[in-house]
ZADO-1210 file (C-alpha; in nm, 4 decimals, padded with zeros to 6 digits):
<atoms>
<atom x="00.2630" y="-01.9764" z="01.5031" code="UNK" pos="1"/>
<atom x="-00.0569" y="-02.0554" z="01.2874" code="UNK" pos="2"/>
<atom x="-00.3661" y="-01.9299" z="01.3167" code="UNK" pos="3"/>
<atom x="-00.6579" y="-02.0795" z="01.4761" code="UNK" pos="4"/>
<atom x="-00.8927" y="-02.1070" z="01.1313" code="UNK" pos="5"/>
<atom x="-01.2126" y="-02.1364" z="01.3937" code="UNK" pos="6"/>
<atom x="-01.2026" y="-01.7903" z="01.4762" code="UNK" pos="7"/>
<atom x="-01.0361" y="-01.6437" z="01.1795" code="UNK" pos="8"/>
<atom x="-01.0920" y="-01.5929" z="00.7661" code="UNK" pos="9"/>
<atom x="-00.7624" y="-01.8121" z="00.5740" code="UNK" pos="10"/>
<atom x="-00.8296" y="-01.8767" z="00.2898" code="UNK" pos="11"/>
<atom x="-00.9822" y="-02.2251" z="00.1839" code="UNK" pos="12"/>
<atom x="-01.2293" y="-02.2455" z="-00.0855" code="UNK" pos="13"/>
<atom x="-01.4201" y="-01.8880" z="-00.0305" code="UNK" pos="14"/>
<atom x="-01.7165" y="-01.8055" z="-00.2234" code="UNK" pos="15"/>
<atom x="-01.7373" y="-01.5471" z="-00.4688" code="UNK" pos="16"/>
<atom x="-02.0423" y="-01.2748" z="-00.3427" code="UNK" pos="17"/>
<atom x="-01.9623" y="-00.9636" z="-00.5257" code="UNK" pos="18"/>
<atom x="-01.7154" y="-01.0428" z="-00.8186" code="UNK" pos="19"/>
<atom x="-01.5068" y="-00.7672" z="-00.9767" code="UNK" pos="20"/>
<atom x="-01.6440" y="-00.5005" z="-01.1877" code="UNK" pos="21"/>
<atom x="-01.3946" y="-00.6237" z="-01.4826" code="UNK" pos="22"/>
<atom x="-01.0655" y="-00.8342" z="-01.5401" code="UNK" pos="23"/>
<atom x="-00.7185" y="-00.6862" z="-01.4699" code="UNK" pos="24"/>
<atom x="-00.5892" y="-00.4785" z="-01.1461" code="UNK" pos="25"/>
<atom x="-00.7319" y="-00.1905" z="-01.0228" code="UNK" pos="26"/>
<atom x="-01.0929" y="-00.3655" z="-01.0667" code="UNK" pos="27"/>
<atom x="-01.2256" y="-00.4431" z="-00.7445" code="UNK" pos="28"/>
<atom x="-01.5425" y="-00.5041" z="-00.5607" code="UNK" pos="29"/>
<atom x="-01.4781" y="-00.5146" z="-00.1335" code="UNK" pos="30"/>
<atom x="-01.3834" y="-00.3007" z="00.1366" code="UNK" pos="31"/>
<atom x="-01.7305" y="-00.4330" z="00.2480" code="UNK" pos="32"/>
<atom x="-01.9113" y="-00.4406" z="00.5849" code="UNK" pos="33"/>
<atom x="-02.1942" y="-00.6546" z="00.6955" code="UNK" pos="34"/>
<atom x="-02.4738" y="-00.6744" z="00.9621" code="UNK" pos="35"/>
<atom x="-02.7006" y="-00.9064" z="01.0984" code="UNK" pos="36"/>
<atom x="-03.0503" y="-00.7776" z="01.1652" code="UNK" pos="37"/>
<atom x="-03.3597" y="-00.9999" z="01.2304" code="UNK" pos="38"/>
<atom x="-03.2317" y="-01.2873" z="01.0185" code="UNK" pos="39"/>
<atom x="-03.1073" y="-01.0608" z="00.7159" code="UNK" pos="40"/>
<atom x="-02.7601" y="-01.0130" z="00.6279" code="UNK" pos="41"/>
<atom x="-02.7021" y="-00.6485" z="00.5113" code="UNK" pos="42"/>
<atom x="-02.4000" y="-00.6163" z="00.3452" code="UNK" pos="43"/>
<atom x="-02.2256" y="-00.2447" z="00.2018" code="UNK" pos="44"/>
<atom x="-01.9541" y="-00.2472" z="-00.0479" code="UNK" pos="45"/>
<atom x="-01.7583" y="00.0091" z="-00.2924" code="UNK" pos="46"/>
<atom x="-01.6867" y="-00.0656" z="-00.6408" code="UNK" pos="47"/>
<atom x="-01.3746" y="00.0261" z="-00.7825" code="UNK" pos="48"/>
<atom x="-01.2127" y="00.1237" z="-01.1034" code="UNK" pos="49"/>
<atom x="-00.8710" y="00.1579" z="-01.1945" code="UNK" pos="50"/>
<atom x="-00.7178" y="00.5312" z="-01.1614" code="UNK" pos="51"/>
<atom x="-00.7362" y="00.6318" z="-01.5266" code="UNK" pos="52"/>
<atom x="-01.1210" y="00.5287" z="-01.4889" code="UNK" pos="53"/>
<atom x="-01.2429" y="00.7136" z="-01.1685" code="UNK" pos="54"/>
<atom x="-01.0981" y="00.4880" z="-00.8759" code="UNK" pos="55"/>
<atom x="-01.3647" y="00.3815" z="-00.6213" code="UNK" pos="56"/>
<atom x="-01.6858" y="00.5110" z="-00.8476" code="UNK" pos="57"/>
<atom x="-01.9842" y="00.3697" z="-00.6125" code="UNK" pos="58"/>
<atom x="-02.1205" y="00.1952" z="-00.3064" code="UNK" pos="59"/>
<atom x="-02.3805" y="-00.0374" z="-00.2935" code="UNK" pos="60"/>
<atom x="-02.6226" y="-00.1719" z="-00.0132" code="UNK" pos="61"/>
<atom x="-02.7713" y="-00.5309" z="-00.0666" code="UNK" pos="62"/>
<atom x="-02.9926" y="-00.7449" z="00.1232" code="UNK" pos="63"/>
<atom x="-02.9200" y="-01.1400" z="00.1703" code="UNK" pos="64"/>
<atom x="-03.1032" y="-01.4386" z="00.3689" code="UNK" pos="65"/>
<atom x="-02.8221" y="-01.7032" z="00.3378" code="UNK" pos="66"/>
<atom x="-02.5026" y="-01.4348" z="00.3649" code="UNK" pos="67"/>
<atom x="-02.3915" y="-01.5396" z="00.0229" code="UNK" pos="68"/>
<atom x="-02.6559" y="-01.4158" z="-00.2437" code="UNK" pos="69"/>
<atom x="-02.7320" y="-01.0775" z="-00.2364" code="UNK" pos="70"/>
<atom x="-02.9704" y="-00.8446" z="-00.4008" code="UNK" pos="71"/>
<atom x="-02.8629" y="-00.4877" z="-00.4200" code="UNK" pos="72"/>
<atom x="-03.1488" y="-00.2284" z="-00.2871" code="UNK" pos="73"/>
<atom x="-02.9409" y="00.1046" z="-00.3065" code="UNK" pos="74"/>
<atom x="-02.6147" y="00.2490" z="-00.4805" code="UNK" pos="75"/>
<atom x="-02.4760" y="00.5905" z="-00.3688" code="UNK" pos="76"/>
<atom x="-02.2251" y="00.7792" z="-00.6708" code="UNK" pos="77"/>
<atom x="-01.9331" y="00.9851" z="-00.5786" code="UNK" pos="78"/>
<atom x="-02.0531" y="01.2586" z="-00.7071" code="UNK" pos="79"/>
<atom x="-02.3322" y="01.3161" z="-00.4741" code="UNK" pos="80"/>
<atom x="-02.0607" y="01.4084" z="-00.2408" code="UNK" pos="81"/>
<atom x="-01.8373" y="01.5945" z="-00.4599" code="UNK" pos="82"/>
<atom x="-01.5963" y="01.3023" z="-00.3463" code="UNK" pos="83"/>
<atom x="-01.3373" y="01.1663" z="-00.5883" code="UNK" pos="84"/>
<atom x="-01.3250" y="00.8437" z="-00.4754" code="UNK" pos="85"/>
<atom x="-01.4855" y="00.5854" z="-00.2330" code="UNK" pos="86"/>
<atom x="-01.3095" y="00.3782" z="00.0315" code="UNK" pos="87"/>
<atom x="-01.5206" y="00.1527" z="00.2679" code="UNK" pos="88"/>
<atom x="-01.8046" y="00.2150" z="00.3998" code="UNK" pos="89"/>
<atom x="-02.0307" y="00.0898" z="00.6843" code="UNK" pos="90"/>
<atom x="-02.4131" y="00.0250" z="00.7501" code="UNK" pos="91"/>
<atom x="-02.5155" y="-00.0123" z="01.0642" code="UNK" pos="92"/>
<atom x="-02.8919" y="00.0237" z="01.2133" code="UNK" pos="93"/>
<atom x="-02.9524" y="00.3362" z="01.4281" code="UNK" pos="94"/>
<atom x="-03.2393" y="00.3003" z="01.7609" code="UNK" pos="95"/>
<atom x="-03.5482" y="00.5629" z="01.6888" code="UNK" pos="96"/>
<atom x="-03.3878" y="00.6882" z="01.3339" code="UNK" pos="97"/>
<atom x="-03.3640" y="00.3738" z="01.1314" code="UNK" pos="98"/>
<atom x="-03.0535" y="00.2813" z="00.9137" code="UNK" pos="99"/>
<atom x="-02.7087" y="00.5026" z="00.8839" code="UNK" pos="100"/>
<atom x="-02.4624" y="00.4302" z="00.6203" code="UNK" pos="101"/>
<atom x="-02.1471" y="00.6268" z="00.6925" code="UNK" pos="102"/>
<atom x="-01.8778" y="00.6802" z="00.4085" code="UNK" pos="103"/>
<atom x="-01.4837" y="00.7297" z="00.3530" code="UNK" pos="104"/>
<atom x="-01.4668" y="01.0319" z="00.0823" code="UNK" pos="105"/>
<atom x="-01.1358" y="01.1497" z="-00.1008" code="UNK" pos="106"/>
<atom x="-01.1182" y="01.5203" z="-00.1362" code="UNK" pos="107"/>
<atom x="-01.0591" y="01.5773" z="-00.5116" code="UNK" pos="108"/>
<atom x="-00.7177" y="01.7229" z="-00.5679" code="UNK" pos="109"/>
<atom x="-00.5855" y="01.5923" z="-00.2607" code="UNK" pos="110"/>
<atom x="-00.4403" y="01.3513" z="00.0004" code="UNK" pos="111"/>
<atom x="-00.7064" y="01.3840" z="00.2561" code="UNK" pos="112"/>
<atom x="-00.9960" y="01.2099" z="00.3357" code="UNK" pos="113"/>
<atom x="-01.3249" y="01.2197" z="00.5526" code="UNK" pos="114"/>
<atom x="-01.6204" y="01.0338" z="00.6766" code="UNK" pos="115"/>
<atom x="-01.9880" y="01.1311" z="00.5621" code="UNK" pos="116"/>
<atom x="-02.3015" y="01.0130" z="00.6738" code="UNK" pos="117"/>
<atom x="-02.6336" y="00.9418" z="00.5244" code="UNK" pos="118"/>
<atom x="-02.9699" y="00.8105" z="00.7753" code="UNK" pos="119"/>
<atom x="-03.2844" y="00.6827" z="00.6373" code="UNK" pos="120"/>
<atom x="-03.5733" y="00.5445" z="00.7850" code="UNK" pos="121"/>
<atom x="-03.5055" y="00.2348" z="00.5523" code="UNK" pos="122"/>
<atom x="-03.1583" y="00.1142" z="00.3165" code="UNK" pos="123"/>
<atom x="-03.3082" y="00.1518" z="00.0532" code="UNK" pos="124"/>
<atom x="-03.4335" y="00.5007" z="00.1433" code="UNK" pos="125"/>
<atom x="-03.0180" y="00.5811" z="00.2249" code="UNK" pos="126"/>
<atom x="-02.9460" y="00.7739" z="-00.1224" code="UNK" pos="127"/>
<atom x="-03.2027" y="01.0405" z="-00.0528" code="UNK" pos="128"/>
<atom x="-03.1435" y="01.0311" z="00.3627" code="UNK" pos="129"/>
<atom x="-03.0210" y="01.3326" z="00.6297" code="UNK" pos="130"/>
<atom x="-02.6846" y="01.3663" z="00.5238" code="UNK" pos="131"/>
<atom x="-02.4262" y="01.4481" z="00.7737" code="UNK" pos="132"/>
<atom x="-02.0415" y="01.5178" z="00.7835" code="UNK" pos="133"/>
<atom x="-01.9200" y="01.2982" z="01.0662" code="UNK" pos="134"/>
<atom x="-01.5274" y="01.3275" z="01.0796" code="UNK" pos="135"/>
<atom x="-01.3792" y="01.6056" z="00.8547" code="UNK" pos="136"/>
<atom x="-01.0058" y="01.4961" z="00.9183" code="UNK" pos="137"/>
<atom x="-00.7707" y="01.8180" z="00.8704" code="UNK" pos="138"/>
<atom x="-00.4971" y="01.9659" z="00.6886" code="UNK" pos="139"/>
<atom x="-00.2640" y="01.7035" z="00.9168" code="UNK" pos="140"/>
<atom x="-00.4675" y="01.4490" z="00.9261" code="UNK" pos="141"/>
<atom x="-00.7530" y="01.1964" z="00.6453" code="UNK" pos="142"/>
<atom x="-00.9669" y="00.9705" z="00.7970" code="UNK" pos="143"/>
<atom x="-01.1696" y="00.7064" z="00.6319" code="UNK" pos="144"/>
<atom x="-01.2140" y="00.3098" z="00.6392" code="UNK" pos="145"/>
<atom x="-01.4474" y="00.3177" z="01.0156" code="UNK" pos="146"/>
<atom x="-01.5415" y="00.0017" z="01.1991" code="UNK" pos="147"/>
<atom x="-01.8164" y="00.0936" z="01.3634" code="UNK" pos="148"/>
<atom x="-02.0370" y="-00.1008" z="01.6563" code="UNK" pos="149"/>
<atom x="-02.3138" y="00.0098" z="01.8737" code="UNK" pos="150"/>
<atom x="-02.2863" y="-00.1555" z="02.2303" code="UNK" pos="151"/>
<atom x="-02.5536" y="-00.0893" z="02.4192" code="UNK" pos="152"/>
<atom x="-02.4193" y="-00.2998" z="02.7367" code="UNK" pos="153"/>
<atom x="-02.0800" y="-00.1365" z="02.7172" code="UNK" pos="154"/>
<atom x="-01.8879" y="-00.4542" z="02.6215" code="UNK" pos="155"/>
<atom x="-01.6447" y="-00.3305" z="02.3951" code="UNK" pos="156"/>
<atom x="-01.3083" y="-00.1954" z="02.3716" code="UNK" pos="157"/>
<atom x="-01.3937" y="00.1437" z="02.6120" code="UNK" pos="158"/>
<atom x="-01.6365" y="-00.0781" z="02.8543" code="UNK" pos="159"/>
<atom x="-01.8721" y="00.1968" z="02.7617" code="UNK" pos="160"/>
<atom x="-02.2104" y="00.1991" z="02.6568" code="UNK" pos="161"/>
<atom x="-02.3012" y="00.3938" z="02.3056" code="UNK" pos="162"/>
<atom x="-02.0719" y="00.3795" z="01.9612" code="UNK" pos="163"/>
<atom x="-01.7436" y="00.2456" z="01.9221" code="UNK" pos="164"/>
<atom x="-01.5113" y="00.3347" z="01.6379" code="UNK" pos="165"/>
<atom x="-01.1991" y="00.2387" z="01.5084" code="UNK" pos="166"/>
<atom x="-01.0746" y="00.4759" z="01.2865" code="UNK" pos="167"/>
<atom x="-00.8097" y="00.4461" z="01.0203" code="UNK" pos="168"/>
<atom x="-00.5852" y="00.7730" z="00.9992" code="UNK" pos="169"/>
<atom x="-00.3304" y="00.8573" z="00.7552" code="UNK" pos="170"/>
<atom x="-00.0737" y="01.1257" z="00.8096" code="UNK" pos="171"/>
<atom x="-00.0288" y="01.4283" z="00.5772" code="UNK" pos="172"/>
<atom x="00.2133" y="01.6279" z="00.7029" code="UNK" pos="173"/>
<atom x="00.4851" y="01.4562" z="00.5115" code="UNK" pos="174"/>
<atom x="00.4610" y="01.4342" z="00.0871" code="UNK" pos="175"/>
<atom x="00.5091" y="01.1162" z="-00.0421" code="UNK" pos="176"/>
<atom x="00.4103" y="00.9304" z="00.2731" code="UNK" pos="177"/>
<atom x="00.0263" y="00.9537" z="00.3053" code="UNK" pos="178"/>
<atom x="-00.0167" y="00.6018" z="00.2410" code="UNK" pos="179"/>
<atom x="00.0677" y="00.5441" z="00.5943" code="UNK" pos="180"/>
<atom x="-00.1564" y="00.4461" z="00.9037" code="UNK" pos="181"/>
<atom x="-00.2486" y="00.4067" z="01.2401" code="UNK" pos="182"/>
<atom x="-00.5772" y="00.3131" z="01.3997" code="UNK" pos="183"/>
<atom x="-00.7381" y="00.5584" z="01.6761" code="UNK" pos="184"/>
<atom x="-01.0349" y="00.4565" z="01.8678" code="UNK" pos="185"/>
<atom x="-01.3238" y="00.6744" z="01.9653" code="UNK" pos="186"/>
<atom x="-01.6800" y="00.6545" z="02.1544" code="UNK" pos="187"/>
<atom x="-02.0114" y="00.8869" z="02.1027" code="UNK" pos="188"/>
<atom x="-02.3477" y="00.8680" z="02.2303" code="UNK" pos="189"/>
<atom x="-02.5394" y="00.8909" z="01.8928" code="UNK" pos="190"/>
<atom x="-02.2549" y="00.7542" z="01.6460" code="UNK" pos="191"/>
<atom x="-02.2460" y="01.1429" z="01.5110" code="UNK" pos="192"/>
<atom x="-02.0711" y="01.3340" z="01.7201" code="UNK" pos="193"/>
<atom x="-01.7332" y="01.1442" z="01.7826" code="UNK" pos="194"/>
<atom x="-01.5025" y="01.1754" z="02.1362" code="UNK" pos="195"/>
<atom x="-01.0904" y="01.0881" z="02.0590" code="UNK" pos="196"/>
<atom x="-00.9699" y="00.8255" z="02.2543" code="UNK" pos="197"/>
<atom x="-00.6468" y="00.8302" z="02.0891" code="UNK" pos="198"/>
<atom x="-00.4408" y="00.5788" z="01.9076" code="UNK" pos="199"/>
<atom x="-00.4428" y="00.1848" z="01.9960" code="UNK" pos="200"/>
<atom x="-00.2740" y="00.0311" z="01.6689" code="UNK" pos="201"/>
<atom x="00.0577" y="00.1144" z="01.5087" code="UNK" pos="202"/>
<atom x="00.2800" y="-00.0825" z="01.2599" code="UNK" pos="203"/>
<atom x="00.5767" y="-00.2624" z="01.3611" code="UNK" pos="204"/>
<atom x="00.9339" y="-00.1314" z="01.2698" code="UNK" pos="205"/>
<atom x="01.0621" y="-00.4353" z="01.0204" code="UNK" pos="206"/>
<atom x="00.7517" y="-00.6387" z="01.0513" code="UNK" pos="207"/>
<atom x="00.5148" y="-00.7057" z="00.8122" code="UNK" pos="208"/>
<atom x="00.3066" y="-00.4418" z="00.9054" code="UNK" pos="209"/>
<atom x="00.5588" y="-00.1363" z="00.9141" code="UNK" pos="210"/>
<atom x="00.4352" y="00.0540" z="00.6988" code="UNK" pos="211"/>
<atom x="00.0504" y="00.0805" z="00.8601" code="UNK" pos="212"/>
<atom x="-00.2341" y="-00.1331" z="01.0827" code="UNK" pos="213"/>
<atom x="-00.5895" y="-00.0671" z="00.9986" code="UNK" pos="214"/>
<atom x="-00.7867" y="-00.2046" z="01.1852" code="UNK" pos="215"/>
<atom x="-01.1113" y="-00.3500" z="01.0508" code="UNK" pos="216"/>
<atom x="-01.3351" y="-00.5989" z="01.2042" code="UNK" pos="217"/>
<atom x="-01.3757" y="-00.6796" z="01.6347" code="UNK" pos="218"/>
<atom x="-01.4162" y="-01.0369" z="01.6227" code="UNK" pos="219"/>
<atom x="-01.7072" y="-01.2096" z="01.7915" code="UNK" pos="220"/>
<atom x="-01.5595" y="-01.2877" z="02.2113" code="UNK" pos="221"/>
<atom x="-01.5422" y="-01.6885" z="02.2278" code="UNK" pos="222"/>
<atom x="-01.5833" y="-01.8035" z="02.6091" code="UNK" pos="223"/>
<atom x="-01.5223" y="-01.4933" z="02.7881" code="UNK" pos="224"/>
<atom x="-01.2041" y="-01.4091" z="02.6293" code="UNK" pos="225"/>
<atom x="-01.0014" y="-01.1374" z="02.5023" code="UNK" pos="226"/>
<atom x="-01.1650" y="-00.9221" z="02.2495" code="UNK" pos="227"/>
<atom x="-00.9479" y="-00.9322" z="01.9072" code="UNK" pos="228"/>
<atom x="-00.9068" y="-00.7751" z="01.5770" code="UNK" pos="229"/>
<atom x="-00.8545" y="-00.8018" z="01.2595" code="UNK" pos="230"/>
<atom x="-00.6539" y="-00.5521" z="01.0834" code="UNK" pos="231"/>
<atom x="-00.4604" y="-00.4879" z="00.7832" code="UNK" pos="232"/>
<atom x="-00.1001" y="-00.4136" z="00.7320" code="UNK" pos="233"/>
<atom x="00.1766" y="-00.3849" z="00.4707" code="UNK" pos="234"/>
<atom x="00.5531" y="-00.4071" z="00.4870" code="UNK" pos="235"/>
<atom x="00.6517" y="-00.0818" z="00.2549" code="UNK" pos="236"/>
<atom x="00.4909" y="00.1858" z="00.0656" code="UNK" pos="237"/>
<atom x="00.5360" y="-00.0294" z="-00.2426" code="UNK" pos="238"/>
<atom x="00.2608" y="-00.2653" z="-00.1134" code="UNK" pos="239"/>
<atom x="-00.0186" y="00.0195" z="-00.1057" code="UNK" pos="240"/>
<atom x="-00.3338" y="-00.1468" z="-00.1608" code="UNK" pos="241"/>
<atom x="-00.2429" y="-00.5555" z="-00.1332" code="UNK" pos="242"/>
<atom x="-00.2668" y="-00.5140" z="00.2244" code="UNK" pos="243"/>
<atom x="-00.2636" y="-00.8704" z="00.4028" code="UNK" pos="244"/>
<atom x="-00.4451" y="-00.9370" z="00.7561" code="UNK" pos="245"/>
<atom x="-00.3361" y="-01.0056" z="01.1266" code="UNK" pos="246"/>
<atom x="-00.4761" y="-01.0193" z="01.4419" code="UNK" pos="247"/>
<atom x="-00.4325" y="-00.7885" z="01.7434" code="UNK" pos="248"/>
<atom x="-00.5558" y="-00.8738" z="02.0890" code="UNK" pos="249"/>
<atom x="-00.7077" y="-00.5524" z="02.3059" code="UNK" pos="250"/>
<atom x="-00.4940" y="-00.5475" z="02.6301" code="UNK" pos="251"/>
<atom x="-00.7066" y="-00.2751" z="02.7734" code="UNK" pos="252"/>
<atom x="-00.5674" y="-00.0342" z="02.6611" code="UNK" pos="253"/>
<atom x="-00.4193" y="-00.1021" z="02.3068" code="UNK" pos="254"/>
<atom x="-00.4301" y="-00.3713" z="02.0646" code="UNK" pos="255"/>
<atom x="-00.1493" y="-00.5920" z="02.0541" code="UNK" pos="256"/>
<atom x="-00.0083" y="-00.7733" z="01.7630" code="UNK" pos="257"/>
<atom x="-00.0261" y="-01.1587" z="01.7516" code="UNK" pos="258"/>
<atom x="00.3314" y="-01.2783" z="01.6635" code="UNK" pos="259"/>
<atom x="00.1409" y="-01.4979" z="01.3325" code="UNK" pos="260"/>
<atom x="00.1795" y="-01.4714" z="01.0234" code="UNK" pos="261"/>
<atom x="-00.0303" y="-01.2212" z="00.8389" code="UNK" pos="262"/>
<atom x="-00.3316" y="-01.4076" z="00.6082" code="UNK" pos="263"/>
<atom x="-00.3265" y="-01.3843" z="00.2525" code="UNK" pos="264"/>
<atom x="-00.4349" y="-01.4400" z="-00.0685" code="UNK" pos="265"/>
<atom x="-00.2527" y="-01.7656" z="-00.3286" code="UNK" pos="266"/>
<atom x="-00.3403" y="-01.4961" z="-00.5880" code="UNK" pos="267"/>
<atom x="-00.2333" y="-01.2179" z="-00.7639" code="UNK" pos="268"/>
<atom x="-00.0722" y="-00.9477" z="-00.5619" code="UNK" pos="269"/>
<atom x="-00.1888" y="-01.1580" z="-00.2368" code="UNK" pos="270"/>
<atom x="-00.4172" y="-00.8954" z="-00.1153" code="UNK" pos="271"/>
<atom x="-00.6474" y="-00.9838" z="00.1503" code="UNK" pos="272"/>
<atom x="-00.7800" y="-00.7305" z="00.3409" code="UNK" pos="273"/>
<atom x="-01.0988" y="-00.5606" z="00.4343" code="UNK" pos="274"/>
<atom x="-01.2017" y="-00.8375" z="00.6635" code="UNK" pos="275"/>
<atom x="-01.5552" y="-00.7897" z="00.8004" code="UNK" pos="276"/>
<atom x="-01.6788" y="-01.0449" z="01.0748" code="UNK" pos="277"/>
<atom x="-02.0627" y="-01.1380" z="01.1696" code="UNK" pos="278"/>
<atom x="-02.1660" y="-01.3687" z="01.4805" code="UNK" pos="279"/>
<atom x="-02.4005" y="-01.5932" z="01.3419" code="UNK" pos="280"/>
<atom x="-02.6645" y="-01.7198" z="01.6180" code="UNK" pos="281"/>
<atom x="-02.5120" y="-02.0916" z="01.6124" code="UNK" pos="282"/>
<atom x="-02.1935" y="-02.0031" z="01.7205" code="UNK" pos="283"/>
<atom x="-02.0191" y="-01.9562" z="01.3806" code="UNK" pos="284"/>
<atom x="-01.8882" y="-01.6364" z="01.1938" code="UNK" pos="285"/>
<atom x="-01.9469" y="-01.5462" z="00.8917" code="UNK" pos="286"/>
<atom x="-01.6381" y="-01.2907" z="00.6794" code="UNK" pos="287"/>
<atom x="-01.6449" y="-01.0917" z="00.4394" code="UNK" pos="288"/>
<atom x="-01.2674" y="-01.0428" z="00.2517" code="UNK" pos="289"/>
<atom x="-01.1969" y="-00.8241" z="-00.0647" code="UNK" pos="290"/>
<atom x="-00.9489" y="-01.1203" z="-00.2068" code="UNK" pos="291"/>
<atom x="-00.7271" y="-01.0894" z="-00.4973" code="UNK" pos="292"/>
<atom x="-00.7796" y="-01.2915" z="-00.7625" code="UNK" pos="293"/>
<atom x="-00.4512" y="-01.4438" z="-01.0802" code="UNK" pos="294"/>
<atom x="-00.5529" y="-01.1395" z="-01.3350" code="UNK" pos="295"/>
<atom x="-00.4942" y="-00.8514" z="-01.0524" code="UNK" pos="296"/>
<atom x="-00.8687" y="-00.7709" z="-00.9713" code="UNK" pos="297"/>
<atom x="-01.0029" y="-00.8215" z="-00.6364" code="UNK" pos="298"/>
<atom x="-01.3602" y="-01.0322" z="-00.5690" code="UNK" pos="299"/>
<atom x="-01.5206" y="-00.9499" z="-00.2591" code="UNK" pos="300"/>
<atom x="-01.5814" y="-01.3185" z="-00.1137" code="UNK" pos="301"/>
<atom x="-01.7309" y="-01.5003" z="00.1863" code="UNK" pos="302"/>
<atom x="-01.6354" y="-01.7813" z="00.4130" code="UNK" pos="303"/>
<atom x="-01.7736" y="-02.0062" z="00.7870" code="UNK" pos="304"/>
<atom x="-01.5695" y="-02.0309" z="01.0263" code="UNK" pos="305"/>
</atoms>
C-alpha cells in the first residue's frame, strides 16, 4: 500500500527551516510544533546536543509569515526547570490568558519524565510566564512529547468540547526498557488540569512499530472523513531515536494502524519523526518533520501537501 502524498509528509524535496545546531549525530534541531494564528505561523522547537554535550539544551519560539522563514522571539534553557534535557514541546494560544507553551522535562538522574507549563500574555513574554507543572508522570510511569488541540466545537477524538491530548508514555517499571511507548489520550477544560482517557495507540508485535507508537500530529479531516494520525514508531530498542512515521485512523475508540509502510528519511539513520501538521486556509497542509540528514544530524524541515 502507498501512501496518499496529498494528505501526508514523504519526503520530496523538503525545505530546510531550522538546520542542525552542528554536523555529526546527536545534533539536532525538531521535535517541533506549529500553529496558525491570524495569518502567523508560530512554530516551537528544541535544540539538541549530543549526550556528552547536554542532550536537548533549549527550546525556541519563532514567528513566520510564509511557514518557512522564521525569526526566533523567545528561547527557554533547561536549567530554568532544573530539567536535564528537553524533548518536544508545544505552543498553543490559550482564550482570556494569552499564549501557553507546555514542555517535556527529563528528571536529572533518571528515566522519568514530565510535562511543564509556562503562560504569558504574549510568546515572547513565555520565559518569564506563570509556570505550572501539568503532568508529573510517576515512579511507573514518564510522560513527555504532548499533542495538544483546543476544540471548542467538540470535533475531535472524545467529541468533546475543551483540550485534547495525546500523550506519549514510557514505562519504568522494567530497567533497560524505558525506551518503550504507548500513546494515552486525555481531555480538560482549561488544558491544565488533565482527565485519563486511557490508552488508544500501542506498537505492533513484529511490525515496524513494536517497539513503541507516539503519536504526534491529528491531521486536518478531508471531506467529512475519518480523523487520522501521525505517529512514530520503531522496530527494536536499537532504533531509539530514528523513529520513522505511520498513520493510524481513530475508530472511535482507538487509533488503528494503516497497513503502509512507515515514511522515512533517504538519509542517515532514516529518522523521520516528529511530524507536526497545520491546515492552511486553501485547503493545503503545511508539516513540520525533524529529518535526518548523510552526516547523522537531524534538520528540522518543512513541506505542502
Amino acid at each position: 500500500m502507498t501512501h496518499d502524498t496529498l494528505a501526508v509528509p514523504t519526503y520530496d524535496d523538503p525545505t530546510v527551516v531550522v538546520a542542525a545546531p552542528a554536523a555529526g549525530a546527536g545534533n539536532w534541531a525538531g521535535a517541533a510544533s506549529a500553529v496558525l494564528v491570524d495569518g502567523v505561523f508560530w512554530l516551537t522547537y528544541r535544540v539538541r546536543r549530543p549526550l556528552a554535550a547536554g542532550r536537548g539544551v533549549t527550546v525556541v519560539v519563532a514567528r513566520s509569515d510564509d511557514g518557512e522563514q522564521f525569526e526566533p522571539v523567545a528561547e527557554v534553557h533547561r536549567d530554568a526547570f532544573g530539567s536535564e534535557s528537553f524533548e518536544r514541546p508545544v505552543l498553543v494560544p490559550v482564550p482570556g490568558v494569552g499564549w501557553r507553551l507546555y514542555l517535556s522535562c527529563a528528571t536529572p538522574g533518571s528515566k522519568h519524565w514530565w510535562v511543564d507549563s509556562l503562560s504569558a500574555a504574549t510568546p515572547e513574554a513565555l520565559p518569564g510566564g506563570e509556570r505550572r507543572i501539568v503532568l508529573p508522570g510517576d515512579d511507573t510511569m514518564a510522560v513527555k512529547d504532548p499533542v495538544i488541540e483546543h476544540r471548542p466545537e467538540g470535533d475531535g477524538l472524545t467529541g468533546r468540547a475543551g483540550w485534547e491530548m495525546l500523550l506519549c508514555c514510557h514505562p519504568l517499571t522494567e530497567p533497560g526498557h524505558e525506551d518503550r511507548m504507548t500513546t494515552r489520550l486525555l481531555h480538560s477544560d482549561d488544558g491544565l488540569a488533565w482527565t485519563d482517557l486511557g490508552e488508544v495507540l500501542a506498537g505492533r508485535p513484529g511490525e515496524w512499530d513494536a517497539r513503541g507508537a507516539r503519536a504526534t500530529a491529528v491531521l486536518p479531516r478531508r471531506d467529512d472523513g475519518p480523523l487520522r494520525v501521525l505517529y512514530d514508531g520503531r522496530r527494536d530498542a536499537m532504533s531509539n531515536w530514528f523513529e520513522t512515521t505511520g498513520v493510524a485512523t481513530w475508530d472511535g475508540s482507538r487509533l488503528v494502524p494503516t497497513d503502509a509502510d512507515p515514511i522515512a528519511a533517504p538519509h542517515g539513520d532514516g529518522a523521520w519523526r516528529y511530524a507536526s501538521a497545520v491546515a492552511l486556509p486553501e485547503g493545503r497542509t503545511r508539516f513540520y518533520v525533524e529529518a535526518a540528514r548523510a552526516d547523522g544530524a537531524h534538520d528540522l524541515v518543512t513541506l505542502l501537501r
